[in-house]
N, C-alpha and C positions, 0 to 999 in steps of 0.2 A: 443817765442810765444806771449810776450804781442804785437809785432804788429797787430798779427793778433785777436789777444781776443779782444783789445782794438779799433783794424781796424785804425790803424797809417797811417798816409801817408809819407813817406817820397822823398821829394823834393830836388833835387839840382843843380847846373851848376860850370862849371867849368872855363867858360867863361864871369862870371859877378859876380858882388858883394853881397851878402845877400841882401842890402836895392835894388838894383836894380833889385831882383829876386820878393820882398815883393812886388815890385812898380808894377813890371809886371803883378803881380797877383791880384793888384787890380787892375788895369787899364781893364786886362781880364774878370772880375767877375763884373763891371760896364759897360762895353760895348759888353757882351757876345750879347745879343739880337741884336745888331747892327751888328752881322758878324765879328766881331774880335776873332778869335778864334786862338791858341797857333796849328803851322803845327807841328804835328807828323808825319814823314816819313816812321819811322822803328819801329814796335813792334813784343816783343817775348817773349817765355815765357824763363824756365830756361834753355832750350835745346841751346838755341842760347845767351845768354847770354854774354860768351866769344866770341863770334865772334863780337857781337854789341860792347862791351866794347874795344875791339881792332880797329874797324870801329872807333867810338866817339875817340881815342888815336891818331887812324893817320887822322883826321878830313876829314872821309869819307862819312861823315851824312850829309845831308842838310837839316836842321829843328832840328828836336828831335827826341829821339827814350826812347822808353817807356817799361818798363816792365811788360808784363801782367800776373796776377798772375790767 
């Protein structure tokens, strides 16, 4: 429950390094106004969740796929 009392984000990839994830996000957070923005492809909520986690496993995602709560 503290994520959500506290309203936590949690963020990750599986595909790059913590500093190269830190980098991405400020590089997105300085140049959001410019039209650089991070593709989300897939969002779901917890109904789809194992099918997204199984998609992202056999790298069937192009972009990102997000969890909506």
């Amino acid at each position: 429950m503290t994520l959500l009392s506290k309203e936590i984000e949690v963020m990750g990839s599986r595909y790059c390094t913590y500093q190269e994830v830190l980098e991405s996000l400020q590089l997105v957070g300085e140049q959001s106004h410019k039209g650089l923005m991070p593709l989300v492809t897939r969002t779901s909520g917890f109904e789809g969740l194992e099918e997204i986690h199984n998609d992202v496993e056999h790298s069937r995602i192009t972009g990102r796929a997000a969890l909506v709560l």
